[in-house]
C-alpha positions as CSV (number, residue, x, y, z in Angstrom):
1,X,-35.9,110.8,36.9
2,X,-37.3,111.0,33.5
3,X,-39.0,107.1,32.7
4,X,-40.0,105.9,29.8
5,X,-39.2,103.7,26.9
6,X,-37.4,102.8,24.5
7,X,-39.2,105.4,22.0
8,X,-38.0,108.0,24.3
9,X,-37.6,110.0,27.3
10,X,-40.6,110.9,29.0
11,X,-40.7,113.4,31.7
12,X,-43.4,112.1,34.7
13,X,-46.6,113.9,35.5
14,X,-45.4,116.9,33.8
15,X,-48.6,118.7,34.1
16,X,-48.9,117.8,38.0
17,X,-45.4,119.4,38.2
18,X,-46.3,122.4,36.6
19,X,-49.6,123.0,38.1
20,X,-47.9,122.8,41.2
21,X,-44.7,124.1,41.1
22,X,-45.5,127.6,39.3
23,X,-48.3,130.3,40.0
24,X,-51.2,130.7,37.4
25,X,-49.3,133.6,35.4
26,X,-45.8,133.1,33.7
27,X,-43.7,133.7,36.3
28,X,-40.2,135.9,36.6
29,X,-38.7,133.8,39.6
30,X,-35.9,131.7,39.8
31,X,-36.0,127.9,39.8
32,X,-34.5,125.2,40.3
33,X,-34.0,121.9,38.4
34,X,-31.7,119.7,40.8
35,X,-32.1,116.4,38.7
36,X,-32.1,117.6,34.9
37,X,-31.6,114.0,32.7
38,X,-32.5,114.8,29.3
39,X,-34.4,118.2,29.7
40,X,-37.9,116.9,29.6
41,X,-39.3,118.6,32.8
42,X,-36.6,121.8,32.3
43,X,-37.8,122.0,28.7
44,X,-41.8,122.5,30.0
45,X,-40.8,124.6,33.2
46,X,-39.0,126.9,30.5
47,X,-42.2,127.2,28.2
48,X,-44.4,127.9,30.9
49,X,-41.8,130.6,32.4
50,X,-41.5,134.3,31.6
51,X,-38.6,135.8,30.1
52,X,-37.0,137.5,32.9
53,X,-37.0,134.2,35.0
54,X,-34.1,132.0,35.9
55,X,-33.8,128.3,35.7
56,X,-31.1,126.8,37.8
57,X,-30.4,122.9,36.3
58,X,-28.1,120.3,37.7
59,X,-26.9,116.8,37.4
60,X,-23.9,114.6,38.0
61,X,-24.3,112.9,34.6
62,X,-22.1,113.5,32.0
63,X,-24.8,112.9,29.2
64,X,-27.1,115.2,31.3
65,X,-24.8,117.8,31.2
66,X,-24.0,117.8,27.3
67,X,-27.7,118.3,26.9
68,X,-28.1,121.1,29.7
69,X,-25.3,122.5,28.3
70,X,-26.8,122.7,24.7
71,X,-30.3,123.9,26.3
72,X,-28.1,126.9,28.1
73,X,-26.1,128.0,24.4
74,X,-29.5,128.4,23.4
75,X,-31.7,130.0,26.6
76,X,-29.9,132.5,28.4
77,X,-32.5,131.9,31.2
78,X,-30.9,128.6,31.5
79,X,-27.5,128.2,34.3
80,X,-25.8,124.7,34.4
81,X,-24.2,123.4,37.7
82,X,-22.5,120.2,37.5
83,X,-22.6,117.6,40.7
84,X,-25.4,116.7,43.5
85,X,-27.8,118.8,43.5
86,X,-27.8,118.7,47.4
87,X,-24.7,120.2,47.2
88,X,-25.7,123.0,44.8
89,X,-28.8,123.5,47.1
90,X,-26.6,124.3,50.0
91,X,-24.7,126.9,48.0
92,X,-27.6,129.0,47.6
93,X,-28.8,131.8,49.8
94,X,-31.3,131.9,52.1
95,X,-34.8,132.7,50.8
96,X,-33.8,133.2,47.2
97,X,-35.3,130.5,45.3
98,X,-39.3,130.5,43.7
99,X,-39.2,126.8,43.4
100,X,-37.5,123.3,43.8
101,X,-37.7,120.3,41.8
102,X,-36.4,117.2,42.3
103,X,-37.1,113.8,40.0
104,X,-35.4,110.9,41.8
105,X,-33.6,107.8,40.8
106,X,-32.4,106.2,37.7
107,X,-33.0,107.8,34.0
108,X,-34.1,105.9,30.9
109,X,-31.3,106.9,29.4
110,X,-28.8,105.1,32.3
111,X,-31.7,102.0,32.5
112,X,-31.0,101.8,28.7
113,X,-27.2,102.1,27.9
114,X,-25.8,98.7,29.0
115,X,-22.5,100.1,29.8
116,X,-23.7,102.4,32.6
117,X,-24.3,99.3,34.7
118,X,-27.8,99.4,36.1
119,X,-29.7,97.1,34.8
120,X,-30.4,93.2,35.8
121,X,-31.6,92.5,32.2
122,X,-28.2,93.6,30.0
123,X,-25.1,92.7,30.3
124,X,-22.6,95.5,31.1
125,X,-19.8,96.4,33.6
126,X,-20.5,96.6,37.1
127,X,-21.1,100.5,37.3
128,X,-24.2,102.1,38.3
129,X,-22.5,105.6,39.4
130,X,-24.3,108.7,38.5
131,X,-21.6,110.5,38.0
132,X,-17.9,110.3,39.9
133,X,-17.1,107.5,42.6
134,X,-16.8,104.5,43.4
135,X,-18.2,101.9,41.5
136,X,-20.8,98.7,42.3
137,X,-17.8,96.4,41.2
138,X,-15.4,98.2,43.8
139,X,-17.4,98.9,46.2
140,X,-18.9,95.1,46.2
141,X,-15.2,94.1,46.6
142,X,-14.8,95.6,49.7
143,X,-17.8,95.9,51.6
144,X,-18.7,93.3,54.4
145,X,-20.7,91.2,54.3
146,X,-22.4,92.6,57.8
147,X,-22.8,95.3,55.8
148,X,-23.9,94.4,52.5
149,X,-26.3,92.7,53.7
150,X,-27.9,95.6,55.9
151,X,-27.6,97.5,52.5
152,X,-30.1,95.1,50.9
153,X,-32.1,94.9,53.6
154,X,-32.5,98.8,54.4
155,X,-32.3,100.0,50.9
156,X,-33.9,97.1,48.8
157,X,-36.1,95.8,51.5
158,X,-34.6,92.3,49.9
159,X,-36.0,89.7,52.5
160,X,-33.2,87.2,51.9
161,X,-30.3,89.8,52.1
162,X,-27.9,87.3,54.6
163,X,-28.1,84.8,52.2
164,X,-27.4,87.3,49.1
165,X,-24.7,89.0,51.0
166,X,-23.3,85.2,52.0
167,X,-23.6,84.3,48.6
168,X,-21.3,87.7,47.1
169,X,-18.7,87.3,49.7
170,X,-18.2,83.9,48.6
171,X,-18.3,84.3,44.7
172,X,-15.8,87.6,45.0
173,X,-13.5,84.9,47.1
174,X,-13.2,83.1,43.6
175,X,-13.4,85.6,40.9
176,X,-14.0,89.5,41.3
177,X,-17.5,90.5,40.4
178,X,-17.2,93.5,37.6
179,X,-20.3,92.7,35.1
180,X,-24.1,92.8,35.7
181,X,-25.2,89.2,34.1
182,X,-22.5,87.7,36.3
183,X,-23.5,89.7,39.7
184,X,-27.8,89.1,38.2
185,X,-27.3,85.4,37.5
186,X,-25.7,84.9,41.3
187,X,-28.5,86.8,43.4
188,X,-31.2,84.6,41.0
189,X,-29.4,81.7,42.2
190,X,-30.6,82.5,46.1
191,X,-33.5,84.3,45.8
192,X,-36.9,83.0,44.5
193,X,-38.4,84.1,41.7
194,X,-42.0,86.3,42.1
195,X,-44.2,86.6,39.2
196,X,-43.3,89.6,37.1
197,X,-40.4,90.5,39.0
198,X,-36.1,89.4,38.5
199,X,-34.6,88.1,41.5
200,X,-31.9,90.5,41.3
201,X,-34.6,93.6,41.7
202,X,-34.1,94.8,45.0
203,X,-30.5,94.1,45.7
204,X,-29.6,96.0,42.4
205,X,-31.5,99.1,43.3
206,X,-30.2,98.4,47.1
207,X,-26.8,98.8,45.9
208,X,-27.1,101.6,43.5
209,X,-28.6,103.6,46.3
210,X,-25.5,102.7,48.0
211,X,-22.9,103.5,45.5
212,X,-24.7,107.4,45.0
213,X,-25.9,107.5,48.6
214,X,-29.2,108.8,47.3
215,X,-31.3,108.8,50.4
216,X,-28.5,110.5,52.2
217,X,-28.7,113.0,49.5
218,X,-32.1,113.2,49.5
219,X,-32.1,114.4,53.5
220,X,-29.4,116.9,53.0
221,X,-31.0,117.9,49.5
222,X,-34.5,118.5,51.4
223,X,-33.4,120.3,53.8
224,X,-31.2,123.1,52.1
225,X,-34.0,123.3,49.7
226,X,-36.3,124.1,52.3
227,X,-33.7,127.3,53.5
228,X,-33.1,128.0,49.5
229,X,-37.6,129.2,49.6
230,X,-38.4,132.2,49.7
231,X,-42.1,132.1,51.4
232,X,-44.5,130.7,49.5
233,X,-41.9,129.1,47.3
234,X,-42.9,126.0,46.1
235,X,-41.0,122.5,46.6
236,X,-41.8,119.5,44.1
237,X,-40.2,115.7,44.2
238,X,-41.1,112.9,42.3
239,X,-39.5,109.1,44.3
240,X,-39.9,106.0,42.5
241,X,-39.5,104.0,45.7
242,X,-41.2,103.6,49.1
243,X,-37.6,104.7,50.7
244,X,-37.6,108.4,48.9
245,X,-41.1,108.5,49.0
246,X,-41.3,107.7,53.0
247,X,-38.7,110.2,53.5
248,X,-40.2,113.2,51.6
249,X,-43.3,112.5,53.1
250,X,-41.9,112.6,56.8
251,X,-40.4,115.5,56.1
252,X,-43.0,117.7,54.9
253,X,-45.1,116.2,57.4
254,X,-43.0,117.6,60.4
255,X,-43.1,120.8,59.0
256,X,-46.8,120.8,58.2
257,X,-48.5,119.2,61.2
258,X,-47.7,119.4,65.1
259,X,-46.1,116.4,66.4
260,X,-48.4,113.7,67.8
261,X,-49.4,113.9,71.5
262,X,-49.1,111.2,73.8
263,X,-52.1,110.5,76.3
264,X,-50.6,108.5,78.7
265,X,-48.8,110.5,81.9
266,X,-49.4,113.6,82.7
267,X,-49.7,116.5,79.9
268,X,-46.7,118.4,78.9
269,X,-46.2,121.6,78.4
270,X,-44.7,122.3,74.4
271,X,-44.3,125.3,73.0
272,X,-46.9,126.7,70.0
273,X,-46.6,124.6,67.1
274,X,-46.1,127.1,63.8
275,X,-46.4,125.4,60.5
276,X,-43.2,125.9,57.8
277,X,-44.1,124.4,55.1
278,X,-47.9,123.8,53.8
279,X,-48.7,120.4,52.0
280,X,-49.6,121.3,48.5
281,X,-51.2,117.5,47.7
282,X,-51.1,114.4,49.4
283,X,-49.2,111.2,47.0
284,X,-50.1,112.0,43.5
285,X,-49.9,109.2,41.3
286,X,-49.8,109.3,36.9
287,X,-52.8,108.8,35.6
288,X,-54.2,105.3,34.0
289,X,-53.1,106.7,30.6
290,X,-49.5,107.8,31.4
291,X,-49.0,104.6,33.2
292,X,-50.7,102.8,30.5
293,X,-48.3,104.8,27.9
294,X,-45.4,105.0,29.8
295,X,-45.1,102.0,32.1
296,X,-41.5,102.8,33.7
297,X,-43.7,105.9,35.4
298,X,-46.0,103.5,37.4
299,X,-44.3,103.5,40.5
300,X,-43.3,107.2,40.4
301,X,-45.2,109.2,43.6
302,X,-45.5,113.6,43.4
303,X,-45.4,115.5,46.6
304,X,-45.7,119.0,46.8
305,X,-45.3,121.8,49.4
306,X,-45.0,125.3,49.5
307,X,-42.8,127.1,52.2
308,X,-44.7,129.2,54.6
């Protein structure tokens, strides 16, 4: 989602996103804006837009929505869904959508407010939902430990997840776990530190991914957005983690390219492979200056592909 700091809320690569999301003239389609935050990509897709288009927003937090809602009073281009946008993706017809974007993750805004829960480096109660749901301190006080520590290890690629998982089972055993300094201070206690990084890093992103199911989202959101193109409708998603970013990839790749070919045995016979969807770019990445200006945006990765 929209990164940046304390002095604001920056969207990412906003130029890459426009470039490659709309044609060269101002355009009367209708769009999509599954991940809205605070507006900054909506506000640019609107400028750029014509006035007969349509922009389509959507988010599950209730911040986000105030502000969408406020954007929409004053644009009647503007239509506010509230919830997943995978689920608002699905509800769309077939073919009747210009263009899809999607900006992954965690906002500024939700990094920034301690009481939202997601950050390691405040102290606040053990949130980290989106929106509705469960909780990280409820669903931590009832996972397994089995479990939990797959979670780390799938979703925060957290090398010593037994021992983190070991460690959460036994401290919920004493005392429920309900605020982030508390659940922080415990993961630093098992894992090492790196240079430039908190202990508590990956397991907190592991288990915020787990409390939104993100990645699941993400498949289900890719894939209606896919049906939602017309042809020649544009799809755009920005990940700020190797999980989205691999997934995103893979699936524009097995759209785009016919599946590898094995040379040992005998040949096959496979039917005609016929591309739907065309890879726009390849990983873009901000530039030195946006990194340099906005350093939350460092990690974020752009793909883009159109639908055939």
């Amino acid at each position: 989602m929209e990164a940046g700091g304390s002095a604001g809320h920056v969207p990412v690569m906003k130029a890459e996103v426009l470039d490659g999301l709309l044609p060269a003239q101002c355009p009367a389609g209708h769009y999509i804006d599954g991940t809205f935050g605070r507006g900054g990509h909506a506000a640019s897709l609107l400028a750029a837009l014509g006035p007969d288009a349509r922009l389509h927003v959507c988010d599950r937090d209730p911040e986000a929505l105030t502000a969408a809602q406020a954007l929409a009073a004053t644009d009647l281009r503007v239509r506010v869904t509230t919830g997943n946008y995978a689920d608002l993706l699905e509800s769309l017809p077939p073919a009747s959508v210009d263009g899809v974007l999607l900006d992954l993750g965690v906002s500024s805004p939700q990094l920034d407010q301690p009481e939202r829960g997601f950050s390691f480096m405040q102290d606040g109660p053990l949130d980290m939902r989106f929106g509705d749901g469960e909780s990280a301190a409820d669903w931590l006080a009832r996972v397994d430990e089995r479990a939990l520590a797959d979670v780390l290890y799938q979703y925060g690629e957290e090398r010593r997840s037994r021992a983190v998982a070991r460690a959460i089972v036994a401290a919920r055993a004493e005392a429920p776990l309900t605020r982030t300094r508390q659940l922080a201070e415990l993961i630093a206690r098992v894992v090492p530190r790196e240079p430039g990084k908190h202990p508590a890093t990956r397991s907190f992103q592991a288990i915020r991914i787990a409390v939104n199911d993100e990645l699941g989202a993400l498949e289900r959101g890719l894939a209606a957005a896919f049906v939602a193109l017309k042809p020649g409708g544009r799809l755009a998603v920005i990940s700020f983690h190797s999980l989205e970013d691999r997934i995103v990839k893979q699936f524009i790749v097995s759209r785009s390219r016919p599946p590898a070919v094995s040379r040992r045995g005998p040949p096959l016979a496979v039917p005609e492979f016929v591309a739907s969807l065309r890879s726009i770019s390849g990983a873009l990445k901000p530039t030195a200056a946006e990194q340099f200006a906005n350093p939350r945006a460092r990690s974020a990765v752009l793909r883009i592909a159109e639908r055939a």
